[in-house]
C-alpha positions in Angstrom: 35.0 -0.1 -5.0 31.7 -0.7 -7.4 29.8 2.9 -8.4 27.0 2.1 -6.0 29.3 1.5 -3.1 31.1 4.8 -3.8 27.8 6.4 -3.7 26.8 5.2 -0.5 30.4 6.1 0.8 30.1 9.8 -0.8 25.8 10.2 0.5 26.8 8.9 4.2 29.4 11.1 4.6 27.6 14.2 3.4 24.8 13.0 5.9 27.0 12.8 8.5 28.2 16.1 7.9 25.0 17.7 8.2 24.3 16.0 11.4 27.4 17.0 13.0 26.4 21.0 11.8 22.7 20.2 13.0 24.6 19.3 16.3 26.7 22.5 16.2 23.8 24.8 15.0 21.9 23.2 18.0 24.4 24.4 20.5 24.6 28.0 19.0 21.9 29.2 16.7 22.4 32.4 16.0 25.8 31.4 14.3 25.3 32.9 10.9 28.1 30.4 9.5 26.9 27.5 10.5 23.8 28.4 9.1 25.4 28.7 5.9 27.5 25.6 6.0 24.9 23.7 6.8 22.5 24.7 4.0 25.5 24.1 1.6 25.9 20.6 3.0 22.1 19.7 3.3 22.2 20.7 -0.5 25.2 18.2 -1.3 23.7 15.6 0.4 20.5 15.7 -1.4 22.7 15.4 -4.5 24.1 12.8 -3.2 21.2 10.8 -1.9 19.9 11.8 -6.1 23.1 9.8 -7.5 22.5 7.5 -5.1 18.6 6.5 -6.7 19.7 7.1 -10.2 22.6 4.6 -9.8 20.7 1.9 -8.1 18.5 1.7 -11.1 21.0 0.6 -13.4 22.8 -1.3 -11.3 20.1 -3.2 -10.0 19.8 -2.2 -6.6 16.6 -1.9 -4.2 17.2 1.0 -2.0 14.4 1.4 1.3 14.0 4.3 3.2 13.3 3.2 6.3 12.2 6.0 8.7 11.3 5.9 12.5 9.6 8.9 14.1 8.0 9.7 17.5 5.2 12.0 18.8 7.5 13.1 22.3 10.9 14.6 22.3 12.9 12.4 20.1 14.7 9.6 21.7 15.9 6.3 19.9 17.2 3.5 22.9 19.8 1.5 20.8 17.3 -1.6 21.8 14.2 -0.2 20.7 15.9 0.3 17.3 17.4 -2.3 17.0 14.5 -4.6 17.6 12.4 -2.7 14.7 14.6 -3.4 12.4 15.3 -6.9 12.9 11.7 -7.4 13.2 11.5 -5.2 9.8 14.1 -7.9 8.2 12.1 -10.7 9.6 9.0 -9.6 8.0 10.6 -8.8 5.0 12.5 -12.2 4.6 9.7 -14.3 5.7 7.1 -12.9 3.0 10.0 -13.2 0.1 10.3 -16.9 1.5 6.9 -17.3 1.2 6.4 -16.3 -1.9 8.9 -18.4 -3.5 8.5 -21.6 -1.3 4.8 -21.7 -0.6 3.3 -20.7 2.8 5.2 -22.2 6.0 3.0 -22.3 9.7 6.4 -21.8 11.7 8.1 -18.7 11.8 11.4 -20.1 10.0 12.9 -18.8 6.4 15.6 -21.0 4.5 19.4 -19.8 4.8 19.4 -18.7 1.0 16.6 -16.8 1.5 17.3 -15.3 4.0 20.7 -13.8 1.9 19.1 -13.0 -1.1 16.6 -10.9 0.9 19.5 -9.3 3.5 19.1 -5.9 4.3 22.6 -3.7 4.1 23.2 -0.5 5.6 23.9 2.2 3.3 23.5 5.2 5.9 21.2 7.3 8.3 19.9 10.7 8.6 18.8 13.4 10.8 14.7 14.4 10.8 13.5 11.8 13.2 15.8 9.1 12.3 15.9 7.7 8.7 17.9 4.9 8.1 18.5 4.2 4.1 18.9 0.1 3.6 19.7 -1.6 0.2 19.4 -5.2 -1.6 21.0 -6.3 -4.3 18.7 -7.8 -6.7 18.2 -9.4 -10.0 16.0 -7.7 -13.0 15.2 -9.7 -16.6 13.2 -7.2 -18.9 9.8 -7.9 -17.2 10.6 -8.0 -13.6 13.1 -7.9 -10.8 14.0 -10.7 -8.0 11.9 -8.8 -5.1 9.3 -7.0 -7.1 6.9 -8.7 -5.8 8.0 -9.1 -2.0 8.3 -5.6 -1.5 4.5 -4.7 -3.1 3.4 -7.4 -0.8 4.7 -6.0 1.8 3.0 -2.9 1.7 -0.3 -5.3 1.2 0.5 -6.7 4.5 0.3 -3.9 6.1 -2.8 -3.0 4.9 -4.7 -5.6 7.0 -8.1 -4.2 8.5 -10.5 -7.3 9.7 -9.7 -10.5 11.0 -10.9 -11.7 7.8 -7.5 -9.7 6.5 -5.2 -11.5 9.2 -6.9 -15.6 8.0 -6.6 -14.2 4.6 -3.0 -13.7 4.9 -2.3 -17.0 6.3 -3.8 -18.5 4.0 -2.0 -17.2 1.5 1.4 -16.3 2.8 1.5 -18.7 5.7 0.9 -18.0 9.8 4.7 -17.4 10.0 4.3 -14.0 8.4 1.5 -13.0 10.2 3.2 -14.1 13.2 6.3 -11.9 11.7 3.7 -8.5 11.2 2.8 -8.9 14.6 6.3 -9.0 16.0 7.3 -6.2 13.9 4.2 -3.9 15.0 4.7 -4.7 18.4 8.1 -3.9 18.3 7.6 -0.1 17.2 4.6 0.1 19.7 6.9 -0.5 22.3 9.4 2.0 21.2 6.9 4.4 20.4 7.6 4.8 17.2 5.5 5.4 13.7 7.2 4.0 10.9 7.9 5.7 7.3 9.1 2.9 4.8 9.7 3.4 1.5 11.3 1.8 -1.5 12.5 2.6 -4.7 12.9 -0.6 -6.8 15.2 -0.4 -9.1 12.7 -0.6 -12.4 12.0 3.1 -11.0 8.9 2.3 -9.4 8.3 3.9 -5.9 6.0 2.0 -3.3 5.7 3.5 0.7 3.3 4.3 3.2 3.6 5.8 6.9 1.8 3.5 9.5 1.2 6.0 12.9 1.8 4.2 15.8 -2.3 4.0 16.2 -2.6 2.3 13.3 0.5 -0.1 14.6 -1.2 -1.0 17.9 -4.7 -1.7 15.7 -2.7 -4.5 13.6 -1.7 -6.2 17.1 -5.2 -5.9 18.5 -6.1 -8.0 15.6 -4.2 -10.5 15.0 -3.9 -11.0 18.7 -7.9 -11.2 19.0 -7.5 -13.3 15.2 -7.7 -17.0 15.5 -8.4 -20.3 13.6 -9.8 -23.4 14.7 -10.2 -26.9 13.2 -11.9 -30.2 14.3 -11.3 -33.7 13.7 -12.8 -36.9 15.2 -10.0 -39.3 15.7 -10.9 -43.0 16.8 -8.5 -44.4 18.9 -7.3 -47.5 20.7 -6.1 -47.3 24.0 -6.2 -47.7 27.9 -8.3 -45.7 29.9 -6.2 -45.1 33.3 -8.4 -42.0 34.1 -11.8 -40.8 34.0 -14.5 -39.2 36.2 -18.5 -38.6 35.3 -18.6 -36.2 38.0 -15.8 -33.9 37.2 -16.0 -34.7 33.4 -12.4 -35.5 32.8 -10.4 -38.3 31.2 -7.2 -39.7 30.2 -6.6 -42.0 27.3 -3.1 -44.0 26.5 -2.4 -45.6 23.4 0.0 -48.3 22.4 3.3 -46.9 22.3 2.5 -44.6 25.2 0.6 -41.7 23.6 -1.4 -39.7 26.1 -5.0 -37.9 25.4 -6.3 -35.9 28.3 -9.6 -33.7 28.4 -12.9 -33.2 29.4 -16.1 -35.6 28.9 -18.6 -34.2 26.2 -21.8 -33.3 26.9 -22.8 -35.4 23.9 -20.9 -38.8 26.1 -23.8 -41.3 27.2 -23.3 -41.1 30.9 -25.0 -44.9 31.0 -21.8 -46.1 29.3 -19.6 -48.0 31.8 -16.2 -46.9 32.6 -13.4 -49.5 33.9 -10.4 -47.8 34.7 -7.5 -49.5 33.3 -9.9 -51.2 30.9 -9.1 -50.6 26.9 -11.6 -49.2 25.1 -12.1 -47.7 21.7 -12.0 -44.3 22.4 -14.0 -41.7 19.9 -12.5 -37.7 20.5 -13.2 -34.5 19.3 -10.5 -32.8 18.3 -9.9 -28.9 18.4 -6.5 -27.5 17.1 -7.1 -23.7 17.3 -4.2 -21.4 16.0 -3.1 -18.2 17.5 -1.9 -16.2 15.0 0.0 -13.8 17.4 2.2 -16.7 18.9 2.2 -19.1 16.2 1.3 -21.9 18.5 -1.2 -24.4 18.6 -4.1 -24.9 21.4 -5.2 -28.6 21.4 -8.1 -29.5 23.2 -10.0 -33.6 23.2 -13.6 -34.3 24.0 -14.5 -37.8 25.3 -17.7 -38.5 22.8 -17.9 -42.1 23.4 -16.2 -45.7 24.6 -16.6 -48.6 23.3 -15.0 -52.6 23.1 -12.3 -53.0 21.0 -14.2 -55.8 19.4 -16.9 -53.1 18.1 -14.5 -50.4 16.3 -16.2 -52.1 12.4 -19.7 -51.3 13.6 -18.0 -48.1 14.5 -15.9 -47.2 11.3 -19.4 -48.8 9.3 -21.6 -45.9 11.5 -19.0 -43.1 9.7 -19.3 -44.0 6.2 -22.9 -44.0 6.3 
């Protein structure tokens, strides 16, 4: 057994001695022993938990204190736990993928980061519940392997506007907005504020306590956070549907690619419309991105129809 790993076996028993006293004291408190043996373990924990930091330093180790506490009587439902922490390693894989691949729109990390970012165990602890979590990393003299994932973290979580959420994206990717939202949500639901901080193993300590208020904020914006963008495609294709009165068409193209929508405002309503008939078909295009889903909203506008024969006076029109 490495020195680190003897550590965390040595810190989660003593933890787990103290919680089982806690338990006992709980049950009869005017138990002058137990008060004692509980001090004296509480102390040796904290030793522990001490060799525990100092060792991870050397030995290159990230160590996170990850804390979940609530404003009622404490409970923790196995599920509600469970899903803040997998949401916590989501987040926390996605913005290391992010940063060393570039920004991805889907929600998705590759299988080797996802490893070299994997969360272990080490052990948890009474006082709400903390729950102590470790990487293994990699240090040269200037910097370490997740330096910068784990300050950008805590950057994440800092959003404030919308402008925040788009900014973000832009630079991390809609997947880990996508993955702050999940992870917010996910304590909001179990009613949880969340304590997280980590000691990286150049000695540096980076954390910050989000109350659950400031969890449900994040959600309300990215939620109410979206991002739209138009394009005019020209296209060939059949027109087998289409109504003046109701403003609605639908479009297929060679190969069988269907465009349904509504008729623009801008459409000349003299135009004639054959059903059946192939036109050359110009649309308005709106993709708009919710951030909260990570899915795309595509909506086409009918501007105009014309002959097939006239799509060079057409294409001529747009590079003026």
């Amino acid at each position: 057994m490495s020195d680190f790993a003897s550590v965390v076996d040595r810190t989660r028993r003593a933890f787990a001695t103290v919680s089982r006293l806690e338990g006992a004291l709980a049950r009869d408190p005017g138990n002058r022993a137990l008060q004692i043996n509980l001090a004296a373990a509480a102390k040796r924990a904290q030793s522990s938990q001490s060799d525990l930091m100092s060792i991870s330093e050397y030995q290159r180790v990230e160590v996170c204190n990850y804390r979940l506490a609530t404003e009622e009587q404490p409970t923790f439902r196995v599920a509600a736990v469970s899903r803040s922490l997998i949401e916590y390693q989501n987040l926390f894989s996605q913005i290391y993928d992010a940063l060393k691949n570039g920004p991805k729109g889907k929600a998705v990390f590759g299988r080797n980061e996802e490893l070299e970012s994997a969360l272990e165990l080490a052990y948890s602890y009474s006082g709400s519940l903390g729950i102590v979590l470790f990487v293994q990393s990699e240090r040269n003299f200037f910097e370490g392997r997740l330096d910068d994932s784990i300050a950008k973290l805590f950057e994440v979580m800092n959003i404030a506007s919308r402008a925040d959420v788009r900014q973000v994206a832009d630079e991390l990717g809609n997947s880990v907005v996508k993955r702050l939202h999940d992870w917010s949500r996910a304590n909001l639901d179990g009613g949880f504020s969340t304590d997280v901080q980590w000691s990286r193993s150049d000695g540096r300590k980076l954390g910050q306590f989000v109350e659950r208020d400031r969890l449900g904020k994040i959600v309300d914006l990215i939620v109410a956070t979206s991002d739209e963008k138009v394009s005019y495609p020209l296209l060939k294709g059949a027109l087998v549907g289409g109504d003046i009165e109701t403003n609605q068409f639908h479009l297929v193209v060679p190969g069988g690619e269907s465009y349904r929508g509504r008729i623009s405002l801008d459409f000349n309503r003299n135009t004639e419309i054959t059903l059946g008939r192939s036109y050359t078909a110009r649309l308005r295009q709106t993709t708009t991105t919710v951030y909260a889903t990570n899915q795309d909203k595509v909506d086409f506008e009918l501007l105009s129809l014309s002959n097939p024969a006239d799509i060079a006076a057409i294409v001529e029109r747009d590079d003026e």
